[in-house]
Each structure stands twice: as structure tokens, then as C-alpha cells.
N, C-alpha and C positions, 0 to 999 in steps of 0.2 A: 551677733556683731558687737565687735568692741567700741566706743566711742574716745574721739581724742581730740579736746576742745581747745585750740589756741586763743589765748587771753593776757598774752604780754606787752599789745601793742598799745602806744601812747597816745594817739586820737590826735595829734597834733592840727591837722588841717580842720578839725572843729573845736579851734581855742576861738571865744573865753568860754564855751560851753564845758570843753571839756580841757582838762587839763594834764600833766603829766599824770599826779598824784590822784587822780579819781579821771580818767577816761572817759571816751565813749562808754563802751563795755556795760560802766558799772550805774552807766546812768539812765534813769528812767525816762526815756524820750516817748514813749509810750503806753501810755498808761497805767499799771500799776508794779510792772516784769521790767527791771532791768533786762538791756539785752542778753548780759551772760544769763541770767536766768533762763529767758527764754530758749537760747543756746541749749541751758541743762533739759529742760523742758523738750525741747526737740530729741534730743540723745535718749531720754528715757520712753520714746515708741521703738530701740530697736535694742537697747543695753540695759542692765541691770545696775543700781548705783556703783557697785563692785567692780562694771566692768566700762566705767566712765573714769579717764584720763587726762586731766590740767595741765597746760604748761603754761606757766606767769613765773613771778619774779619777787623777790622778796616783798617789796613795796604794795604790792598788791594781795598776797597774802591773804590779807584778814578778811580786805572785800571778799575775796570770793567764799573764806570762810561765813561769811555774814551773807551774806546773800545764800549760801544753800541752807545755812540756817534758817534765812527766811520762808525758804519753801520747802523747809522741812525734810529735806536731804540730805543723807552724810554720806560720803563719799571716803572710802581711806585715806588717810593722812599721806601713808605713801605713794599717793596717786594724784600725789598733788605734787609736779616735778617744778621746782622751783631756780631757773635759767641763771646764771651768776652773769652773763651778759648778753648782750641783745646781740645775736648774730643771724639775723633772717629768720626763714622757715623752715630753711631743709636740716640745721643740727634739731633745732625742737621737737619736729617730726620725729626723725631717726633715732632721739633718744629717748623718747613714748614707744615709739616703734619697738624699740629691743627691751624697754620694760615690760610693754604687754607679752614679747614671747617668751621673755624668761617666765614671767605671771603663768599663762594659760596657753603656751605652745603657740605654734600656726595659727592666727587668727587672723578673721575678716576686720577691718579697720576703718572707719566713718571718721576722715579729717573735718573737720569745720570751726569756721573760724566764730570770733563770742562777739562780733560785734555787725553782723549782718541783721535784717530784716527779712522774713522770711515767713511766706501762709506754711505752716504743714497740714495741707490738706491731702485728699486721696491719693491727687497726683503726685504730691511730695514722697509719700511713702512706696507709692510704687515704683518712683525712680529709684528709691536705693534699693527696694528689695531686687531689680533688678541688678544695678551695680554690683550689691553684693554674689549675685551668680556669677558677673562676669571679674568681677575682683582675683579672683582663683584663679585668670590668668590672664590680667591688664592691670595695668594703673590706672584709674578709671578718674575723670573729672566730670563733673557737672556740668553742660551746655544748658543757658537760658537764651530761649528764643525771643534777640533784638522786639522792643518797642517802638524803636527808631533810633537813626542813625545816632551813636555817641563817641565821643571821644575820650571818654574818660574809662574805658574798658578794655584790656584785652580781649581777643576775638580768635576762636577755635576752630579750623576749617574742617569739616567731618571727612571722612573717605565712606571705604569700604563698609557698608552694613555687617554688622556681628552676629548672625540669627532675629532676632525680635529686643536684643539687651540695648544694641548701641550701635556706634559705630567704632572706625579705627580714627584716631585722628592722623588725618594728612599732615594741618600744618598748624603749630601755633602761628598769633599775629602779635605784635606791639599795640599798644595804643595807637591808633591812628588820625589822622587830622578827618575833618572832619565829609569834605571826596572820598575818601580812599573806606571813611564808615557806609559812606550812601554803598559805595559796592560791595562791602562787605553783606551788608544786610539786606541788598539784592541777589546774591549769591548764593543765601542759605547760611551764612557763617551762626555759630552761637558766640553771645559774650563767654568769656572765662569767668566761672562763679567765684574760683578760689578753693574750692570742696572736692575733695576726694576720697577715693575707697577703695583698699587693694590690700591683698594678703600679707602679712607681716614676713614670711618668707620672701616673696618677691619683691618685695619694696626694699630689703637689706642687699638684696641680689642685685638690684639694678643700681643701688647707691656703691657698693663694692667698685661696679663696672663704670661708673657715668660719674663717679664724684668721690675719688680713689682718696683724697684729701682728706675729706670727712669722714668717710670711714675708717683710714688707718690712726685718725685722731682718738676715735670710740677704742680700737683694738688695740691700742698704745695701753691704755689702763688710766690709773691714776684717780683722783676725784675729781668731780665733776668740772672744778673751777678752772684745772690744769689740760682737760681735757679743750673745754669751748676755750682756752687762752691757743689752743694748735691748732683751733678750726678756724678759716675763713667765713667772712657774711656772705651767706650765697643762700640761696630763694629755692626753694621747691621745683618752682617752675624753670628756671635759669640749671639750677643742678642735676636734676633726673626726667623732666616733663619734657622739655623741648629736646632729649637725648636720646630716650630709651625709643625701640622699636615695639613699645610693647602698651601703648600711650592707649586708650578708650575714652570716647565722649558718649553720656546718659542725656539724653535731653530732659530736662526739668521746665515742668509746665506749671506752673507754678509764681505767684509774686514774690520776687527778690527786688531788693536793693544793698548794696555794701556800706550805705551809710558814709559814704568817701569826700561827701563836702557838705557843707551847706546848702548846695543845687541837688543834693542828692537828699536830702531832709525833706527839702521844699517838695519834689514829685511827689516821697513817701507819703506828706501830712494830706487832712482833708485839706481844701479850700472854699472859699467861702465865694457869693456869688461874683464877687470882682476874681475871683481868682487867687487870693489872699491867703495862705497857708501860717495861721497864726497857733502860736503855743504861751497861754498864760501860765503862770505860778506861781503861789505867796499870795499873802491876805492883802487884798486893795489892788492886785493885778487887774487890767483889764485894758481890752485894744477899741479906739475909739479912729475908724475909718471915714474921713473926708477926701472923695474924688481918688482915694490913690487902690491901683492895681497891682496885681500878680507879683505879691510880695512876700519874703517870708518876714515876721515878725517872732520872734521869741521874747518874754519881758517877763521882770516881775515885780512892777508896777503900771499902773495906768500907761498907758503909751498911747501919743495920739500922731496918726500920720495925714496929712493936706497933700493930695499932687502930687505922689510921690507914689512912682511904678518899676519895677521891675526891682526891690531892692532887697538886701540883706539886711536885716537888723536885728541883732542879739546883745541884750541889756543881762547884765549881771550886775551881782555885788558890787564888783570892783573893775568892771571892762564893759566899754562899749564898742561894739564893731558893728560899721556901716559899709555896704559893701555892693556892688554892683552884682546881681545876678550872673554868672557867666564868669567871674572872675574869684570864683569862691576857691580856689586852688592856691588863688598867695594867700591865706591864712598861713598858710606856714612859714612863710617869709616874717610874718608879724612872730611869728612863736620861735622863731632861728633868734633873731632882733634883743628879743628881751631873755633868751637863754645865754645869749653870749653877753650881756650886760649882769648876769645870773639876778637876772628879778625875780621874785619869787610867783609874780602874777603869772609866770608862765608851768610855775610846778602847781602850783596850790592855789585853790576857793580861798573867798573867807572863811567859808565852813569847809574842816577840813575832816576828815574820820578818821577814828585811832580804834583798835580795837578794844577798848573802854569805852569807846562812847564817838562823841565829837566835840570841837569847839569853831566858834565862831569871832572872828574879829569884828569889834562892835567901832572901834576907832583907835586911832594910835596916831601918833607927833610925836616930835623931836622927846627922847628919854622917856616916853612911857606907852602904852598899850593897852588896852580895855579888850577883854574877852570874855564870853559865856561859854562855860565848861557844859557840856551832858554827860555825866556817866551812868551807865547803865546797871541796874540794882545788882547786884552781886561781883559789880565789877572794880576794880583800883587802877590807877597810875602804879609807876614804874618810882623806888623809891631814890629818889633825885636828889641833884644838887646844882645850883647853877652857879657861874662865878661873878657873870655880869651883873645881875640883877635880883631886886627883893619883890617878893609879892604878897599880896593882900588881898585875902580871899573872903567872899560875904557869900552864904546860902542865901538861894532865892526858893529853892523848894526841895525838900526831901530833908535825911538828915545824912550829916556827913562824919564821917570817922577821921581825923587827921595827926598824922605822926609831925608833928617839928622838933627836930631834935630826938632827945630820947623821951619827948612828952608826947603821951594820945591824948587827945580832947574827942568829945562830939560836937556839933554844932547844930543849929536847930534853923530855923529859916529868921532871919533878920540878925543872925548871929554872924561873928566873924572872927579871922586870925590872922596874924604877920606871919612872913615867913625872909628872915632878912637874907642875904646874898651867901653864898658859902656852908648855907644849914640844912641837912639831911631833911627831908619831909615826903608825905605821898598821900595821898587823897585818896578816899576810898565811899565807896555807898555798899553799906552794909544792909539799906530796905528793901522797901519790897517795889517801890516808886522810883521814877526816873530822878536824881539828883543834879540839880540847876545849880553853878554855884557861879559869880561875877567875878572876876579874877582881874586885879589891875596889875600890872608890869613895872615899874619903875628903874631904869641903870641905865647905861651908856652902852649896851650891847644889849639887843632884843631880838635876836635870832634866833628860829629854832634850832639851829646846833649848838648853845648855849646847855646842854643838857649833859650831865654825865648820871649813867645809872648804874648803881648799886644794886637792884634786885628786881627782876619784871618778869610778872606772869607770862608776856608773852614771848618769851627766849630773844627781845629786843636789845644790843649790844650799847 
């Protein structure tokens, strides 16, 4: 079985956790595995790293480079399909789809998305080894059997038993209000997981038939970028799922969650005996509970809540959000808000990750900005120039290699350099230690598109 793991999507409805520029995905809401990790991590019980499938976008990139780094997985370069625009799920799909059979012919195919929650236990595996029998001749999804009534899932009506694999499906559902879930899941219906698994010949076959747009887009030619500019946004489910007569649901026994709101965090996490679902992190975090119930908390510092039930609260850096349990769905009205104001609090942390390293904003006012740079030992910057702004860089640890101009210095920790507005320069750590170095800003424009590059390790324009 081939694996083909979608990872381009923005996590929007859990800002300020998560952000354009670092996602759900990529972040570790559970203990030490980023959820794409975990994602990889599930994929290698049924594929070989060779026959494991990416599709994200340029921006994301390096995380996912850096995270299979972390666990020690490489994966080909060319199997890492990188989307020039965001148009749903079904071009993503279909153009994984036709790289793996150009790759390896006729192949069994494991969709799964990178930012679910998910046991792989026995039951997990044996749903797909089944799927994958019946992939050979279904489109196959994953039915999770309801916990109770919800509204925030689609919902799959089974039909006809398939042998001992599955069933057929009768009927997709919408989202439904929250009546029409009580009958659903008195009914028998499954949630729609979002996961699927079907033969790369049949899957080209029924997209041909059921979403003629999107295929003659692929068959037109061209590069990638002229190809998804001919395709419409349209959904997997919306373009070939709700069409084909050829539709199979697996029942998955199994814990899922999709990680789809903040209300969906709060089930996932433990709870504490009020019912409390809290998440510290950072040195001096800590949740200090007076009288208050069945709340989530996220922080990372002390946080102390009095009286206070049923609530959302996620403390970051730079964002505070308080929020009504049940109403965790307009985050994304707050993240629409400040994207058409183009704040940047809606793309980026304070801490932001580059594939050198990271840096952190430490404070910034009117003409200047303070940052902590991390590069990682054998790594450099991109060599720069900026127009607006000069900066003045101090080692806090490691030692640093730095170009200004046509001059290289070292620098040693307590040591420092100018670098004025208009002049070639690049930061480098040449040891074998993480290099720290304190970076202040000074001009009339402090934005990071202030950058124009001359030369970068990582094919960055």
C-alpha cells in the first residue's frame, strides 16, 4: 500500500494556537510527535518511506522537511508535491494519484489527512488491511462509529454489506444541526473521517467520469502552476465521493478526532477532576483552578481561573482568546478579521521557524524590533540586503561567522557587529552548538518582506 498524506491546510479555526505559517499539523499538541509526524508514523505500518506521498506548499516545506528529520525519515524529494495554490482536495489528491502510478503502476492508495488524532491500534490496522482488499474495486472511506450526537461532522449512511470488508455507501450527509445528528446516530450512520483508500486506476477512472474539469486540466499538460490556475476548488468528497457508484464505507473502531476546533481539543485532552482539559508550556507555566469547571485552558504562563465554566482559553505570545465552549467555530471569523487587515498575528508566532533555525520577537515599537535569532550548527541565512532597515547583531552563544559587506569576521559571545541599511551580509554558525545571537532592527519599515536575496541554501527567491 502506497501512502499519500495531505499537509497543506492552514488550521485557521485554531488561531492563535495555530497559525498560517506553522499550523496545526506542525505542532505539537500532544506530546513529544507533532501531528504530521504522527501522520508519518501511521503510514509507515503499511508503506515504505519510498512509497510515502506529501502534498503542502511551498511555505511549509522545510517543516515537514524538519520534522521527518526529526524522526529520522527521509522520504524522496520528489514525493514531496509541492501545490502552487490552495484548491481543495480532490486536484491534491489526483495529482499524488497520477505520480504514484507513473512511480509504481496500479497501486493501492491510503489518503490521510496530517492533522487528525488517531489510536493506531489493532483495530486501526485491520480496517485498512481490509480497505485495502476492497480498494481493488471501491473508493473506500473510513466510517467512525458516532460517540454522540455532533454537528460538526459529516455523516455516511452504510447500505449493502460488501462480504466481511464493508459496506456500499447509500448516502453521504452534510453537517447536520443538531435533531437531524440524534437521528443520524440512532440510525447507524458513521461520521465521515475524511480517509480514504482506492486503487490509483480507479480513482483516475471515476475522476475522468465525475469531475471531467479536473481531469482535462491534468491532461491539458503544462507545469504544475498553469495546470491548478485551470482547475476549480472542489473537495474530494463534493467531486468524486457523493458521485461515483462505486463509494465503500470501512468501519474504524478506533479513537479519532479531526482536531476541527477548540471543542474538539477539549474532548481529545485528559481532564482533570472538575472536568478541566488543561495544556501548560514554557518555564513558569502553570494552571491554578478556583471553583471553575469543564474548561479548556492552554497557557504558557501561570494562569489562574475563579468561577469560571465552560470556557475556552488560549494564552500565547502575542494572542489571547476567550471563548465560549460551543462557539469554538467563529475563530475563524477572528482569523478572516485580522487577514484582511494583513496583520501578521494571523500568519506568524512570535517565534517563527526558517529552515536555519528560528527567531523570536522579544519586543518592537514605533522604528525598531528586538529579536533572538537560533541557528542551527552547520546552518546560515540567506545572503541579504534590506532597504529599510540597519541592524545590530550581539552573540549570546555559540560562535558566529558573518559576511557585511565584502568583510567575514567571527564573533564570540558578548561580541558584536553593525550591519547598516543597503549592505550585503549573512549569518552563519559554523560549530558544532546551537548559535544564539540578539538581533535589534532599527528603520522606518520592519517588515519581513524587507528582504531581497542574493544567495540561499534553501532555493528561497
Amino acid at each position: 500500500m502506497k501512502t499519500l498524506i495531505l499537509a497543506g491546510g492552514k488550521g485557521t479555526r485554531l488561531w492563535p494556537l495555530s497559525r498560517e505559517l506553522m499550523p496545526k499539523q506542525f505542532i505539537k499538541l500532544f506530546g513529544e510527535r507533532s501531528l504530521f509526524q504522527r501522520t508519518v508514523e501511521r503510514a509507515l505500518l503499511f508503506s515504505k518511506p519510498s512509497e510515502i506521498f506529501v502534498v503542502t506548499n511551498e511555505a511549509y516545506r522545510f517543516r515537514i522537511l524538519d520534522d521527518l528529520r526529526e524522526l529520522g525519515i527521509e522520504i524522496p524529494g520528489e514525493n514531496i508535491l509541492l501545490e502552487p495554490l490552495a484548491k481543495n482536495t480532490l486536484p491534491a489528491i489526483l495529482w499524488a494519484t497520477l505520480k504514484i502510478e507513473e512511480d509504481f503502476g496500479n497501486s493501492v492508495v491510503a489518503v490521510l489527512p496530517s492533522d487528525h488524532v488517531i489510536e493506531a491500534n489493532d483495530a486501526y490496522q485491520e480496517a485498512f488491511e481490509r480497505a485495502g482488499e476492497l480498494a481493488k474495486s471501491h473508493l473506500v472511506t473510513f466510517g467512525i462509529k458516532p460517540t454522540r450526537p455532533h454537528t460538526g461532522y459529516g455523516y455516511i449512511k452504510p447500505g449493502e454489506k460488501i462480504g466481511e470488508l464493508g459496506y456500499r455507501v447509500a448516502e453521504f450527509k452534510e453537517k447536520p444541526d443538531l435533531e437531524t445528528a440524534k437521528r443520524y446516530v440512532e440510525s447507524g450512520y458513521y461520521w465521515n473521517s475524511g480517509m480514504f483508500a482506492f486503487s490509483t486506476s480507479l480513482f483516475i477512472e471515476e475522476v475522468r467520469k465525475h469531475a471531467p474539469d479536473v481531469w482535462e486540466a491534468f491532461e491539458e499538460g503544462g507545469d504544475i502552476e498553469e495546470v491548478y490556475n485551470r482547475i476549480p476548488e472542489i473537495s474530494i468528497d463534493y467531486g468524486v465521493m457523493e458521485r461515483t457508484d462505486k463509494a465503500a464505507v470501512v468501519p474504524l473502531n478506533s479513537y479519532w478526532n479531526d482536531l476541527g476546533s477548540f471543542d474538539a481539543i477539549y474532548e481529545a485532552l485528559e481532564k482533570d477532576e472538575d472536568g478541566n482539559a488543561v495544556r501548560v508550556s514554557g518555564h513558569g507555566a502553570e494552571y491554578i483552578n478556583i471553583s471553575s469547571a469543564r474548561n479548556l485552558v492552554m497557557t504558557k504562563r501561570l494562569t489562574a481561573t475563579i468561577g469560571v465554566e465552560d470556557m475556552i482559553i488560549v494564552d500565547t505570545d502575542d494572542a489571547l482568546l476567550i471563548a465560549h465552549r460551543g462557539e469554538a467555530q467563529k475563530v475563524k471569523e477572528v482569523y478572516k478579521l485580522l487577514k484582511e487587515k494583513n496583520d501578521e498575528r494571523a500568519f506568524v508566532h512570535r517565534t517563527a521557524y526558517r529552515p536555519w533555525g528560528s527567531y523570536t520577537v522579544l519586543e518592537e515599537g514605533e522604528r525598531y524590533k528586538i529579536k533572538r535569532l537560533t541557528v542551527l550548527p552547520g546552518k546560515r541565512l540567506s545572503v541579504q540586503m534590506h532597504y529599510h532597515r540597519s541592524e545590530h547583531w550581539v552573540v549570546v552563544r555559540g560562535t558566529a561567522k558573518v559576511l557585511v559587506g565584502d568583510k567575514e569576521i567571527l564573533l564570540r559571545p558578548g561580541e558584536s557587529t553593525f550591519i547598516p541599511a543597503g549592505v550585503k551580509h549573512r549569518l552563519e554558525n559554523p560549530g558544532k552548538v546551537v548559535l544564539e545571537v540578539i538581533e535589534t532592527q532599527i528603520g522606518e519599515y520592519l517588515g519581513e518582506d524587507d528582504i531581497v536575496r542574493f544567495e540561499d541554501d534553501f532555493g528561497r527567491g
